[in-house]
C-alpha positions in Angstrom: 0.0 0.0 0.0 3.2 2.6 0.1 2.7 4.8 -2.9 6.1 5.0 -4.9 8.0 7.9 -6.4 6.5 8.7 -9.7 2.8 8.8 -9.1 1.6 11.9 -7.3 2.5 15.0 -8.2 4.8 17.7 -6.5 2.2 19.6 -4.8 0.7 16.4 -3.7 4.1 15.5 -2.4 4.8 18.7 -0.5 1.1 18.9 0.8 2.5 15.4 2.2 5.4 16.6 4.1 3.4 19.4 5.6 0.9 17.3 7.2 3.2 14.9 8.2 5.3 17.7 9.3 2.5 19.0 11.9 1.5 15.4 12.9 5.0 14.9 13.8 5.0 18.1 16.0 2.0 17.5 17.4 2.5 14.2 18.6 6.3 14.8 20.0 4.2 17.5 21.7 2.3 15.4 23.4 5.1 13.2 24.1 7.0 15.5 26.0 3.8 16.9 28.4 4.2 13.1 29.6 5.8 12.8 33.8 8.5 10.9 31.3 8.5 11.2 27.9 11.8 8.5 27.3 9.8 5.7 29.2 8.0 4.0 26.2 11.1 4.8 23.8 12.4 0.7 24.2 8.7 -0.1 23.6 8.6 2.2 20.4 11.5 1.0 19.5 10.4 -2.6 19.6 7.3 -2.1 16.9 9.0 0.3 15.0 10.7 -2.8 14.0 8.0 -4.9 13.9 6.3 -2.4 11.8 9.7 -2.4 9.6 9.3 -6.1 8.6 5.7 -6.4 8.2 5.9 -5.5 5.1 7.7 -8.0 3.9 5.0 -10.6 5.2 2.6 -10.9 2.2 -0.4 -12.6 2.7 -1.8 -14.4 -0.8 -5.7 -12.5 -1.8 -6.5 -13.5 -5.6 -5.8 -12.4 -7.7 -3.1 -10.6 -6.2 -1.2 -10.4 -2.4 -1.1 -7.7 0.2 1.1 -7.4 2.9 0.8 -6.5 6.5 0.8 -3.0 7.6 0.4 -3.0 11.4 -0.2 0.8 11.3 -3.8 0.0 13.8 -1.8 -2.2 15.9 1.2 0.3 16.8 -1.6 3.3 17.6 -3.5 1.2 19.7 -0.4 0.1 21.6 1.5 3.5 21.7 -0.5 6.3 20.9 1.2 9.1 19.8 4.8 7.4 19.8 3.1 5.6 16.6 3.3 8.6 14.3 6.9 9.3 14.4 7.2 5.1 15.1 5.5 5.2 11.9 7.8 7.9 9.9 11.1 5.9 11.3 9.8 2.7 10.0 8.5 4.0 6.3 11.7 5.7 6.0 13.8 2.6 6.2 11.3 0.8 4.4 12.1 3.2 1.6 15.8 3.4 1.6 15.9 -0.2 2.3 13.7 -2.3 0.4 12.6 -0.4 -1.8 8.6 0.3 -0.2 7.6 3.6 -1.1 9.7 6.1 -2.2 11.3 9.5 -0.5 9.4 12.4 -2.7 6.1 10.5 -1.5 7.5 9.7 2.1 5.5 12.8 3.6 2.3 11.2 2.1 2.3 7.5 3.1 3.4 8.7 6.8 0.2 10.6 7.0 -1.6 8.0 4.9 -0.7 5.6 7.4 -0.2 7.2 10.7 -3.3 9.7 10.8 -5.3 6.4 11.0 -2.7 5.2 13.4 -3.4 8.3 16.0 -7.4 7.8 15.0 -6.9 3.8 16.0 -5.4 5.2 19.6 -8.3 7.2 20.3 -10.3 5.0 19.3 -8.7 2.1 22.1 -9.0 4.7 24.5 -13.6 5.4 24.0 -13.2 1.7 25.7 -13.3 3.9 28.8 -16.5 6.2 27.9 -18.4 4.2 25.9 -17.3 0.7 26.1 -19.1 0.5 29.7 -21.9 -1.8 28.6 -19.1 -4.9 28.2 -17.3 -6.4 30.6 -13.9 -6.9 30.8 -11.4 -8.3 28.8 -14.0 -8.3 26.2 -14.3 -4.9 26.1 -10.5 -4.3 25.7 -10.7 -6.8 23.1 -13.5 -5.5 20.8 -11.9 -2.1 21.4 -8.6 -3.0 20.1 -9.9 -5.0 17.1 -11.8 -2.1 16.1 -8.5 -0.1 16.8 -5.9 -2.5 14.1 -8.9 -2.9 11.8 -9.9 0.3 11.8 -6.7 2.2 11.5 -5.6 -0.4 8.3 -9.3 0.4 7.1 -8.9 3.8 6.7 -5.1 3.9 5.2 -6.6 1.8 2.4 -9.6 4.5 2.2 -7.0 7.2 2.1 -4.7 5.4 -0.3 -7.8 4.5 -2.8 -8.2 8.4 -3.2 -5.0 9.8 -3.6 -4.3 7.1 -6.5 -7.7 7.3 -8.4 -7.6 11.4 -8.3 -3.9 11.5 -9.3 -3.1 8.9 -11.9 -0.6 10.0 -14.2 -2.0 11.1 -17.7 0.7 8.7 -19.7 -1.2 5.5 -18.0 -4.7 4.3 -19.0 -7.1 5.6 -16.1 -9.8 3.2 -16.2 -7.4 -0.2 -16.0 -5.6 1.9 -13.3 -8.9 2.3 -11.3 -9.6 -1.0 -11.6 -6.6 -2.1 -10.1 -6.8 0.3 -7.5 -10.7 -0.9 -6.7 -9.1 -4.7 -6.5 -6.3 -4.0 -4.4 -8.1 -1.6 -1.6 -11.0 -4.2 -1.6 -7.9 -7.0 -1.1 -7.5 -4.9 2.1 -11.1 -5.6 3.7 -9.7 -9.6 4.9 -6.5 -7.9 6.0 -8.0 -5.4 8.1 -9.9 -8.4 9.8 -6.5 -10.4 10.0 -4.5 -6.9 11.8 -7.9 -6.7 14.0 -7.8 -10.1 15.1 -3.8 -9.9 16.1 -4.1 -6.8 17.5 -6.6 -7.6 20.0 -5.0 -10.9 20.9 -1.9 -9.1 21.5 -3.6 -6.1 23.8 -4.9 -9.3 25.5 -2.1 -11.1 26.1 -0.5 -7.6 27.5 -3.3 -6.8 29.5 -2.6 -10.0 31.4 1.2 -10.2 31.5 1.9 -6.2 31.3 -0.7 -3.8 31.5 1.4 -1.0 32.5 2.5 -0.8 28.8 -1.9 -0.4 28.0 -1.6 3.0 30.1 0.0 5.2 27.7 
């Protein structure tokens, strides 16, 4: 789902970096109002990576593959470390193996970790209005909605940005097309990241749910 160099246009690009410029701000911002902002850092650090070789786990959807993103999984488990967890990882990603591509860096990280932030907030209504269920299942419907959720709306994000900037040298419909097939690939996915996200809040809300409180 990283969009690669080529395909969007400068201003795209540029309006890209600015968002993911403010996000970035934003959530160190919030980072640093913590009692200790370096607390979480070796957990960050721990899914940045994970978030670093997901993507090299493809999971076979005919006609074609899709691979895992984790973007739902690292908001609900850090919260606003997941946007700049997020940039890290995309950035290596790029320079790396070849996901993505620098010019378009600005706009996957906010393709990706906007829904990331929206999948934290969304973990954290489990308080307000997640009173009707009893725990753990309400941790656990909370955090599936949080991984599928925040995968859902990357592929939303990403479905838009391709079909209103194809490139005029490339045929639009077969290019729509392919779009349409690959976001709609995402729907099992976004089941797949729900389910293993909320497995794993679980098995943390048992063994360490000190690292739930952030």
């Amino acid at each position: 789902m990283h969009i690669p160099d080529g395909i969007l246009s400068a201003q795209v690009c540029a309006a890209g970096y600015a968002v993911t410029g403010l996000a970035t701000w934003y959530s160190l911002r919030q980072i640093n109002r913590r009692p200790d902002p370096t607390a979480e850092i070796p957990k960050a650090s721990l899914l940045t990576a994970a978030f670093f070789v997901a993507s090299s786990i493809y999971i076979p959807v005919p006609p074609a593959s899709v691979h895992l993103i984790l973007n739902g999984l690292l908001g609900v488990v850090l919260g606003y470390f997941a946007f700049p967890a997020i940039l890290i990882g995309l950035f290596f990603q790029a320079l790396v193996i070849g996901h993505g591509g620098l010019t378009t860096l600005g706009v996957n990280a906010a393709m990706m970790g906007i829904p990331a932030l929206l999948a934290y907030h969304m973990f954290q209504t489990r308080h307000t209005v997640g009173q009707l269920l009893k725990e753990p299942a309400r941790t656990g419907v909370f955090a599936f909605l949080g991984g599928a959720l925040g995968l859902g709306i990357a592929a939303l994000i990403f479905l838009a940005l391709i079909i209103l900037n194809i490139p005029a040298q490339l045929d639009a419909g077969a290019e729509q097309t392919a779009v349409l097939a690959l976001s709609i690939g995402h729907v099992p996915l976004a089941i797949i990241e729900g389910v293993f996200t909320a497995m794993l809040v679980l098995f943390l809300r048992r063994a360490k749910p000190e690292l739930l409180e952030g």
